[in-house]
C-alpha positions in Angstrom: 0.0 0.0 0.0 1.4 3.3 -0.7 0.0 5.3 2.2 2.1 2.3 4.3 5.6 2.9 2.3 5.2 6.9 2.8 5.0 6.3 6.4 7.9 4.1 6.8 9.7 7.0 4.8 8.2 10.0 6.9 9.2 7.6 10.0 12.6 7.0 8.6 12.8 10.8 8.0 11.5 11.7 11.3 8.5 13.2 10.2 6.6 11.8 12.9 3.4 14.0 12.5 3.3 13.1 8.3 3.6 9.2 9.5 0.5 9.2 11.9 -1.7 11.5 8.4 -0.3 8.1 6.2 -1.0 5.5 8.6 -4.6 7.0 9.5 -5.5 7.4 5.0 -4.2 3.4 5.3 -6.3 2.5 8.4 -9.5 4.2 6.6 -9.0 1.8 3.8 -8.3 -1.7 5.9 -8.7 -1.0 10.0 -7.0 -4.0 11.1 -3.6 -3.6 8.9 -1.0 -4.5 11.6 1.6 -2.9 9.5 -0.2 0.3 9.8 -1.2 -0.4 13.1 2.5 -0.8 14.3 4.0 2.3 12.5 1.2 4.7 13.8 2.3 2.9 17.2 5.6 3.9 16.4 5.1 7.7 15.0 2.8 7.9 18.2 6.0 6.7 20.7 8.3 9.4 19.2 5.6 11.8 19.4 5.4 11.2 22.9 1.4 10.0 22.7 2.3 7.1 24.9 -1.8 6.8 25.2 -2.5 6.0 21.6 0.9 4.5 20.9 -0.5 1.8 23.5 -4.2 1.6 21.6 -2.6 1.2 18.7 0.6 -1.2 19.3 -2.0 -3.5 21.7 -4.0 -3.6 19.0 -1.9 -4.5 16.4 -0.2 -7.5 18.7 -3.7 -8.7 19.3 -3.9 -9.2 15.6 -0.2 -10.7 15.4 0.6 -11.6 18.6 4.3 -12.9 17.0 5.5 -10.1 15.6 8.4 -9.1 16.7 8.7 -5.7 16.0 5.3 -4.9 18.0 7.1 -6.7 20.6 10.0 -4.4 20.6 7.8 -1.1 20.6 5.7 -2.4 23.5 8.6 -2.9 25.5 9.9 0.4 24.4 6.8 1.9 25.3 6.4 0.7 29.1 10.1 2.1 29.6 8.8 5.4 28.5 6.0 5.1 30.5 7.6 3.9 33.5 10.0 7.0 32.7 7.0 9.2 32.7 5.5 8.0 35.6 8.5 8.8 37.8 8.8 12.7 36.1 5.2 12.9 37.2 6.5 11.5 40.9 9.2 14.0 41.4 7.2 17.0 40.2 4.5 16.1 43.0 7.2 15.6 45.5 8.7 19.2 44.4 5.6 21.2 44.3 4.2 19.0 47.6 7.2 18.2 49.5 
């Protein structure tokens, strides 16, 4: 699919904004494409939309619960979570403590 290879370019390029715009004209045309699933997950991750990057990475393992690539992004997605989380803890502790 076309709108699939421009993603993979605009991700490649780091335009991470262009990638989600590709990913969502692909998803319109087939919803449960894992491919475009997992580079929206991607795009998302970098963009720092750890919400949707979840939606869309969980959803796209559901549908291929081998692939290794989704793998890799989910596990790179709970580190940044986990990272996020503990910002959020020491801002509390700063503006509390």
């Amino acid at each position: 699919m076309l709108h699939l290879n421009l993603a993979m370019c605009n991700l490649k390029l780091g335009d991470n904004d262009s990638a989600v715009e590709d990913c969502d004209h692909a998803l319109e045309i087939d919803s449960g494409n894992v491919k475009g699933l997992f580079r929206r997950g991607c795009a998302y991750l970098k963009l720092n939309n750890l919400e949707a990057a979840a939606a869309d990475l969980r959803k796209a393992q559901e549908l291929d619960p081998t692939n290794a690539g989704v793998k890799k992004e989910l596990r790179a997605l709970a580190l940044q979570q986990k990272a996020a989380k503990e910002k959020e803890r020491e801002m509390a502790a700063r503006m509390f403590g």
